[in-house]
C-alpha positions in Angstrom: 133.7 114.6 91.8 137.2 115.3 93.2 140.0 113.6 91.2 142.0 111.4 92.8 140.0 110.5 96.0 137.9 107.0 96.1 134.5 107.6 95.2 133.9 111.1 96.4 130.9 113.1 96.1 129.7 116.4 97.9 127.6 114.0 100.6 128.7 110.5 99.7 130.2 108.7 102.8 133.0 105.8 101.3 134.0 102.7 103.0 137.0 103.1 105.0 140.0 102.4 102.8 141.5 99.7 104.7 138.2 98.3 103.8 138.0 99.2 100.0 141.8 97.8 99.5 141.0 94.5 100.8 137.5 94.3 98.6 140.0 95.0 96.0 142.4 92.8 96.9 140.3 90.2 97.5 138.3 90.3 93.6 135.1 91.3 95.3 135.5 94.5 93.9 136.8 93.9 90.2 137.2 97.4 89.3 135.2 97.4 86.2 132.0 99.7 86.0 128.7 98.8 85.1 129.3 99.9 81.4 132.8 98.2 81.5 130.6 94.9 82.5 128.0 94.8 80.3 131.0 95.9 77.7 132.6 93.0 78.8 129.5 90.6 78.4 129.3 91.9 74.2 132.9 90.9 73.9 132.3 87.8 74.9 128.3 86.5 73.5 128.2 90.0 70.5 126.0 87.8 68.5 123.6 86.8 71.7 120.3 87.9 72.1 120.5 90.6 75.6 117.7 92.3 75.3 113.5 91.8 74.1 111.1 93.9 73.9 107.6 93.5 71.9 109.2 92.9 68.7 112.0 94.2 69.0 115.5 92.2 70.1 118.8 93.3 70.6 122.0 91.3 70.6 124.8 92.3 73.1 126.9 93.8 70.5 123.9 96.2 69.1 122.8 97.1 72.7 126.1 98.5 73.3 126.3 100.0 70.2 123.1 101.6 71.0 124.3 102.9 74.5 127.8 104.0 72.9 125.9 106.1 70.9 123.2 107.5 73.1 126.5 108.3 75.7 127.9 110.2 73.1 124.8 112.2 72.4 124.4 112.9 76.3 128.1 114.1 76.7 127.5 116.5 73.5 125.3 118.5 75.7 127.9 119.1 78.1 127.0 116.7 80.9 129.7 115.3 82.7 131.0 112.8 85.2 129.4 113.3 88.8 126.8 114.7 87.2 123.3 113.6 88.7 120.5 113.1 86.1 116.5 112.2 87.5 115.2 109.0 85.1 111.9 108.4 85.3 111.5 106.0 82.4 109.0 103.4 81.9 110.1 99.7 81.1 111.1 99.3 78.1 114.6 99.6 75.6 115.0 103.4 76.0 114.7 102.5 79.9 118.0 100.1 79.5 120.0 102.4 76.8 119.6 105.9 78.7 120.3 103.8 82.1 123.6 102.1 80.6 124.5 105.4 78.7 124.4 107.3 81.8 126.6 105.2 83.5 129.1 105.3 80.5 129.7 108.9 80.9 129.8 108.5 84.8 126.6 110.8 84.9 124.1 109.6 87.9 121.0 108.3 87.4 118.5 108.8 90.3 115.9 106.0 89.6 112.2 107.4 90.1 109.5 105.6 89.4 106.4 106.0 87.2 104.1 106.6 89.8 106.1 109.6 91.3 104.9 112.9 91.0 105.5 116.3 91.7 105.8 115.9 95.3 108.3 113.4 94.7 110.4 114.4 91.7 110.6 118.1 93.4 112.3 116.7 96.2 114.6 114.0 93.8 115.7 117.4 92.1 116.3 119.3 95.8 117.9 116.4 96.9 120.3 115.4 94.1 121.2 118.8 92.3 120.3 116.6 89.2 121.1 118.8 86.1 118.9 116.6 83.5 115.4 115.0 83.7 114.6 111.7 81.5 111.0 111.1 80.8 108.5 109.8 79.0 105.9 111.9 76.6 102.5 110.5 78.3 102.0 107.2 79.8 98.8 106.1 81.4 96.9 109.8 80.1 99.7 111.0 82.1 101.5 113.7 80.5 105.3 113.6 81.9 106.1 116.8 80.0 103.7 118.7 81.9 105.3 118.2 85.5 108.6 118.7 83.8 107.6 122.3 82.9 107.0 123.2 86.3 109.9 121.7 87.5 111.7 123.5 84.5 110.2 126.8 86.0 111.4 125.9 89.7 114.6 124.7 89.4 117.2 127.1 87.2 119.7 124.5 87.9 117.5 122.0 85.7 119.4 122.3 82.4 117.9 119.2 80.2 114.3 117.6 79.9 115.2 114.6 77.8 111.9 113.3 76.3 111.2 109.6 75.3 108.7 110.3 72.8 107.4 114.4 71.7 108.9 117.0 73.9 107.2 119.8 74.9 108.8 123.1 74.2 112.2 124.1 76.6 112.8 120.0 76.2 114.8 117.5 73.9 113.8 114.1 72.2 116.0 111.3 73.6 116.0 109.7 69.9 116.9 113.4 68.3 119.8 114.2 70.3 122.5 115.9 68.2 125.6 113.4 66.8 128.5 113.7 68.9 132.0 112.4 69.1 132.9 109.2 72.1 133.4 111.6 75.4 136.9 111.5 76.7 136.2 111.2 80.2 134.3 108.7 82.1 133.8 106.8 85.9 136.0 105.2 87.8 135.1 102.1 89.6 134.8 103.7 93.0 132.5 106.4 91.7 129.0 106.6 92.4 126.9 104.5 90.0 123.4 104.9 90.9 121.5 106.7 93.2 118.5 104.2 94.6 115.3 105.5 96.4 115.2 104.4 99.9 111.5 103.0 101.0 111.0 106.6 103.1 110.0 105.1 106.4 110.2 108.0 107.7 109.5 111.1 105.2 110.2 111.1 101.8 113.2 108.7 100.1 116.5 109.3 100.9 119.3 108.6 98.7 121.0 105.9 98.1 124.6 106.2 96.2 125.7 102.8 95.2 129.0 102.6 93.4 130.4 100.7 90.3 132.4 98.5 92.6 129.4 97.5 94.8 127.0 97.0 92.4 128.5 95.2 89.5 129.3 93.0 92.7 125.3 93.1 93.6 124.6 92.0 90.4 127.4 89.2 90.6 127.0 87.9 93.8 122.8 87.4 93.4 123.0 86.3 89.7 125.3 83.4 90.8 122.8 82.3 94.1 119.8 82.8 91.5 122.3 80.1 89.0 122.1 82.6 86.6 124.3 81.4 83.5 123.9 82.3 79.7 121.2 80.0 79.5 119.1 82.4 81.6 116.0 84.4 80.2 114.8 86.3 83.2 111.4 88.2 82.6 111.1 91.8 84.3 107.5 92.7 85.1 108.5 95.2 87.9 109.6 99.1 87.5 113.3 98.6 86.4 113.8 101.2 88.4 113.5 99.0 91.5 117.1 97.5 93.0 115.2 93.9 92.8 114.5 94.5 89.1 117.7 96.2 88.6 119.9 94.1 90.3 119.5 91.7 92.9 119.9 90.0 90.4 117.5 91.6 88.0 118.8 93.3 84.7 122.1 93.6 85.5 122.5 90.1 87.0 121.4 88.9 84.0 123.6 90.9 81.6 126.6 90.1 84.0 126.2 86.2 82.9 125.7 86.6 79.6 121.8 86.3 80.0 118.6 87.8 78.3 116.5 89.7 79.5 112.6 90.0 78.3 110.5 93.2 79.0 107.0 92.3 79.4 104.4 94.6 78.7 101.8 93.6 81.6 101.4 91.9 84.3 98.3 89.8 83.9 98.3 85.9 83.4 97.8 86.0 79.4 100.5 89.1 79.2 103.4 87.4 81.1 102.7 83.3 80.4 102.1 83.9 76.4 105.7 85.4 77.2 107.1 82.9 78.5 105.7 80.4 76.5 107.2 82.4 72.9 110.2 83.7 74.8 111.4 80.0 76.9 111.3 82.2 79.8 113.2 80.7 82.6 113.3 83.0 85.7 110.7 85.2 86.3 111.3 88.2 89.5 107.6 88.9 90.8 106.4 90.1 94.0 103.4 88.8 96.7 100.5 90.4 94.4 101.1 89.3 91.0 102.2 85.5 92.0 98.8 85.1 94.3 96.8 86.4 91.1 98.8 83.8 88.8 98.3 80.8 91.4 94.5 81.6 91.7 94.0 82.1 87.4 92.2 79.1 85.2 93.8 80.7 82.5 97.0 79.6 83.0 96.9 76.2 82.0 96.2 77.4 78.5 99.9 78.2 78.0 103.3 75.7 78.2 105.4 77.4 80.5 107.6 74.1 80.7 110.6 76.3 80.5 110.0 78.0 83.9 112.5 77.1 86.4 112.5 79.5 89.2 109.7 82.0 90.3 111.4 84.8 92.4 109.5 86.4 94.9 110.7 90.0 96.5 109.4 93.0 98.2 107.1 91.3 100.8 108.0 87.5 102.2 105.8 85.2 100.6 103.8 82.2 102.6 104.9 79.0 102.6 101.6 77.5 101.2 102.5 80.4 98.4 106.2 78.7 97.8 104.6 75.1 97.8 101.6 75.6 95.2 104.6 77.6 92.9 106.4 74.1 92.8 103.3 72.4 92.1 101.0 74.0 89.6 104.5 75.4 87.9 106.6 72.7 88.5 109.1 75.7 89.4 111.4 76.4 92.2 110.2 79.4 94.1 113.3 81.6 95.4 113.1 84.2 98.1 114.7 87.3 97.9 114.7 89.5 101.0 117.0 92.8 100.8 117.2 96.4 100.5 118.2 98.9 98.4 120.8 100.3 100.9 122.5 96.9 100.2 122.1 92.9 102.3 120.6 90.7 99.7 119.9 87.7 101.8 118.5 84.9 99.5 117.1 81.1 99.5 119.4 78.5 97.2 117.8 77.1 94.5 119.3 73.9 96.4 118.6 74.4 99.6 115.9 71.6 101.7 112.7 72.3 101.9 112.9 73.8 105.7 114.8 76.5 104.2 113.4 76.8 100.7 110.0 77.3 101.9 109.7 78.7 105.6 113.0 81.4 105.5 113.9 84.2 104.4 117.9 83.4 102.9 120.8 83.9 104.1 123.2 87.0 102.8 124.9 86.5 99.0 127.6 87.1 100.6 130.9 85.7 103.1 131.4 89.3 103.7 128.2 90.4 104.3 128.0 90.3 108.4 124.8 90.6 109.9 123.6 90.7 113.4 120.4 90.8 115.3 120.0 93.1 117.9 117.5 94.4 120.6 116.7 98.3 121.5 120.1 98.6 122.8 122.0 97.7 120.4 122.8 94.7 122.0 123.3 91.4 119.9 120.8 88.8 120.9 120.5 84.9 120.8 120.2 82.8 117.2 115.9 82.7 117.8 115.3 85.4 119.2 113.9 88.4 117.6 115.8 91.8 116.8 115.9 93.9 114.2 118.7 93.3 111.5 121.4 95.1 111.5 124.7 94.6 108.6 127.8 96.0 106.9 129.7 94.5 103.6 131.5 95.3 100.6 128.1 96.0 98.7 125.8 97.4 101.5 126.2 101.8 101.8 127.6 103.3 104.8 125.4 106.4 104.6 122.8 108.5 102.5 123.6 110.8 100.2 123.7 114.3 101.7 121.7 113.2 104.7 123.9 113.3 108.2 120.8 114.0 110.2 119.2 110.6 108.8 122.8 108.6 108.7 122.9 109.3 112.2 119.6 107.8 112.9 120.0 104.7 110.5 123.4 103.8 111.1 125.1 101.8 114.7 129.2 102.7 115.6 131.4 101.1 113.3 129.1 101.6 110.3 126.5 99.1 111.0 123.2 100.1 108.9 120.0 99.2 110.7 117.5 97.3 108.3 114.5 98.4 110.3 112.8 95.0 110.4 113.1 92.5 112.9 113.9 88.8 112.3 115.1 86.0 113.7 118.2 84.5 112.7 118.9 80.9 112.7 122.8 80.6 111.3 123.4 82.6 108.7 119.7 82.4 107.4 117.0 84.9 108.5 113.3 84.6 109.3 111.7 87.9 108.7 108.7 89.1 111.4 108.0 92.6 110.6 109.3 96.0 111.0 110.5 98.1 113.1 110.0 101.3 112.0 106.9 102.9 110.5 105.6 102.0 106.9 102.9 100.4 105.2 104.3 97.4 103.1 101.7 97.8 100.0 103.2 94.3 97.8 106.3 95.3 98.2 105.8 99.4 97.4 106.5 101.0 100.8 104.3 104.0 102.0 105.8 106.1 104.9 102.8 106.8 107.4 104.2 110.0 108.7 104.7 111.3 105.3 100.7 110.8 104.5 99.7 111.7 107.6 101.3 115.4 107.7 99.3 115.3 104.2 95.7 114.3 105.5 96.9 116.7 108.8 96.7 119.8 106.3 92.6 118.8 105.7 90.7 121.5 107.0 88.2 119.1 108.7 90.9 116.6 110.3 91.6 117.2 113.9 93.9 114.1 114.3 95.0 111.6 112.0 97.1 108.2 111.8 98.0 105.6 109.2 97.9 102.1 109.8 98.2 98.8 107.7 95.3 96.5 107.3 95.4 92.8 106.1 95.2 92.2 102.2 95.2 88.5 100.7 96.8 90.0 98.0 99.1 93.0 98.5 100.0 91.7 102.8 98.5 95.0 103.7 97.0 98.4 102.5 96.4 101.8 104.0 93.8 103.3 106.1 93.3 106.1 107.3 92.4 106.7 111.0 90.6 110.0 111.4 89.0 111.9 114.1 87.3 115.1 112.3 87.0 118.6 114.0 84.1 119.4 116.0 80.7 119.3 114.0 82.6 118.0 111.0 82.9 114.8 109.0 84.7 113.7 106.5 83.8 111.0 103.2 86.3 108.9 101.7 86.2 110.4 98.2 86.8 113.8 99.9 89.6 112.7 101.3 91.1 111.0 98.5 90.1 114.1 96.3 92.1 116.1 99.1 95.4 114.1 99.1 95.2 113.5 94.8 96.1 117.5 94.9 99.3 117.3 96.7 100.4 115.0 93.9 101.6 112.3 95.3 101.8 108.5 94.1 98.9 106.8 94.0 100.2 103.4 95.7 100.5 105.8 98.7 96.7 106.7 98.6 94.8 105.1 101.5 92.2 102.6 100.6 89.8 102.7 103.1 88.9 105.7 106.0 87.7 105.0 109.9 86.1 107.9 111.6 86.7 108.0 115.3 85.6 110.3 118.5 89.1 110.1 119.3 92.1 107.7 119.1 93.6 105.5 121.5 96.7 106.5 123.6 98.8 105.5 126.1 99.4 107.0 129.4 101.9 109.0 128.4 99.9 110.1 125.1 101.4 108.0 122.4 98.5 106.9 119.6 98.1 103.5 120.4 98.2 102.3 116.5 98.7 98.6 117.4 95.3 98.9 118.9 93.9 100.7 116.1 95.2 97.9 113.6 93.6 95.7 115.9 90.5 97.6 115.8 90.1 97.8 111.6 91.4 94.4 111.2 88.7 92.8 112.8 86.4 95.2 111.5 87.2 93.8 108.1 86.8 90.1 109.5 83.3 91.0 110.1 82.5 92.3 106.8 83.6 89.7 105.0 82.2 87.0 107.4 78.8 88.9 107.0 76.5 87.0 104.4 75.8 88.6 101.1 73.0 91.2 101.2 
């Protein structure tokens, strides 16, 4: 960071300050951090419970003693503010502490997931400079410490492997960091927070910086349309790691009003509904999958989930039949919450009439927030008429981080970002269609077709490849491959798979089903006709399953 300037990171692009004073004149921006909120939140409920996991609870006070502490310990090996750290941390307390501590010391946390690998994380770490690497020991028989050693031996610039659990030699046990005195130094408001993971619609993710100003406001603005209070008990199921489990509203919603938060340890009926049933659960944020598999379970009458008030659903839009049968067999209001992680939360109000609550999409969390729908051009079109959704506000990032060649692709004059799907707009509430650019929308995990294809491209016996979504009931859509083999070759499914599971990638982005093909459609000017070719496997899977049962 360079002192004295709003914000400023090698890479990060600011709000113009004409902009920034009026957020800050206007209270938007309150000019606290994240650990100055959640600070602010043990001062006022110490003796409240913030935090649950398994059997273990933490009141507000002892979390923030916990992060104090953990901050210290972190500083005390010399990092510093604007320092960029890669956490990949399952759920859990040492997923909250080691966020919050980061952000106490004004270090930057860039929020992989569990499923990344090596692919991934070795272009987190190219990407970010991060000097520190926060992992687990093994989780699902994968071991964490492994892939940090090779990115120990690739990156010089990699100074700390900070281990939840038994480090592997070269690397440090979160728990058994060495005491250290209360750094002296920490953020400001305007410095960068949190580096999100864009959906990488086109390649791999880009970087999203998102500062103490916008997202403590994030946090505020869709905790208070989610009528988040003290009273709340929101249960996260989804990789904290996620902006919708982080903050819109998520964890940090919930901690901004005084709420608790309960980590639940699976996703399955029994796992979250004995939760919510011991816990009084009253908000749960799930996506398209998990809700259809909850709806559809006998088993879920077993448990009194009579505390339940709102079901939230993010990540993919969920049908309106979906909504409806959440209000009956739940007796819950469902709430959609339609976003990204570059920043527009647009969400239904837990008041809002049934047109609304169960056919849209929400409307922004904020005044600010202006959104327009526009067509190729650029041009703004009619309320009804489809577009793809375009914004700017006091929480939503006016560029990548260290990425001109991509700002300048996903960003209009005058700092407009381009959401990539198209809607329709009716007011200030928006109807969501589809996208615009490229990806796979697995239940809410995004998969970049161009990345995967360049991957199934390098197969010695692929001539031509595409990837295209086909219908799921339950995740919207998966992957499959469209391939078209070299001459006198084919190709099986496992192979392929096999193939693809060496370049390390996650497995959500695996395809789940392979089409040969003599060749693939194109246009008359040689463009893959993939609409065609969705077409095509789509109703190849109506078939199958309209086919009776050998």
């Amino acid at each position: 960071m360079k002192s004295g300037e709003m914000g400023v990171m090698d890479g990060f692009v600011g709000w113009p300050e004409d902009l920034a004073a009026r957020y800050r004149a206007t209270g938007l921006w309150e000019g606290v951090t994240v650990g100055e909120m959640v600070a602010r939140s043990a001062r006022r409920w110490p003796g409240k419970v913030a935090l649950v996991h398994g059997d273990e609870r933490l009141t507000y006070a002892a979390l923030l003693a916990r992060c104090r502490d953990r901050a210290a310990r972190l500083a005390g090996l010399g990092l510093r503010p604007g320092d960029l750290a890669v956490m990949q941390l399952p759920n859990g307390i040492e997923f909250v502490v080691s966020y919050l501590a980061l952000n106490l010391i004004g270090v930057v946390p860039v929020m992989a997931l569990r499923a990344h690998r090596q692919a991934e994380v070795r272009h987190f770490l190219r990407a970010s400079g991060a000097t520190a690497y926060l992992i687990p020991d093994v989780v699902g028989g994968f071991d964490f410490r492994v892939m940090a050693s090779e990115m120990q031996a690739e990156f010089p610039g990699l100074k700390h492997v900070l281990v939840a659990g038994e480090p592997a030699p070269g690397q440090r046990a979160l728990a058994g960091l060495p005491d250290a005195p209360a750094p002296t130094a920490g953020p400001r408001p305007s410095d960068v927070s949190t580096m999100l993971l864009s959906g990488g619609t086109t390649s791999l993710s880009k970087l999203i910086p998102r500062t103490h100003d916008d997202y403590v406001l994030n946090a505020r603005l869709c905790g208070a349309a989610a009528g988040f209070s003290e009273r709340t008990v929101l249960m996260a199921i989804l990789p904290l790691g996620h902006n919708y489990n982080l903050a819109s509203p998520g964890m940090l919603g919930a901690f901004y009003f005084g709420g608790t938060v309960v980590i639940a340890q699976g996703a399955g009926v029994d796992d979250v509904f004995a939760l919510v049933q011991r816990e009084r659960v009253t908000v749960i944020a799930a996506v398209v999958p998990l809700i259809t598999t909850w709806l559809n379970s006998p088993a879920l009458s077993a448990y009194d989930h009579s505390s339940l008030e709102v079901v939230q659903n993010g990540g993919a839009r969920l049908a309106p039949e979906l909504r409806r049968r959440l209000r009956g067999q739940l007796g819950c209001t469902p709430q959609e919450i339609y976003g990204t992680a570059e920043g527009l939360i647009n969400m239904t109000r837990l008041d809002d009439p049934d047109d609304l609550l169960l056919e849209s999409s929400g409307a922004p969390v904020c005044d600010e927030d202006e959104i327009m729908v526009v067509d190729d051009d650029g041009r703004e079109v009619a309320d009804g008429e489809a577009g793809e959704l375009v914004t700017r506000g006091p929480y939503t990032i006016r560029g990548y981080y260290n990425a001109p060649d991509r700002n300048a692709e996903a960003f209009l004059p005058g700092g407009w970002y381009r959401m990539g799907d198209v809607v329709r707009r009716s007011g200030r509430y928006v109807y969501t269609e589809g996208r615009r650019k490229d990806m796979i929308n697995r239940g809410g995990e995004k998969i970049s077709c161009e990345e995967i294809e360049n991957l199934i491209l390098a197969h010695p016996k692929v001539k031509s490849a595409v990837l295209v979504g086909m219908p799921d009931p339950v995740f919207g859509e998966k992957a499959c491959a469209c391939v078209v083999p070299r001459a006198g070759e084919t190709l099986a499914f496992d192979e392929l798979i096999a193939f693809l599971r060496q370049r390390q990638i996650a497995s959500f982005k695996l395809p789940e089903r392979l089409e040969l093909f003599g060749e693939l459609p194109v246009s008359p000017v040689g463009k893959i006709l993939k609409r065609e070719l969705r077409d095509t496997v789509a109703e190849k899977l109506a078939r199958e399953r309209a086919a009776p049962a050998a």
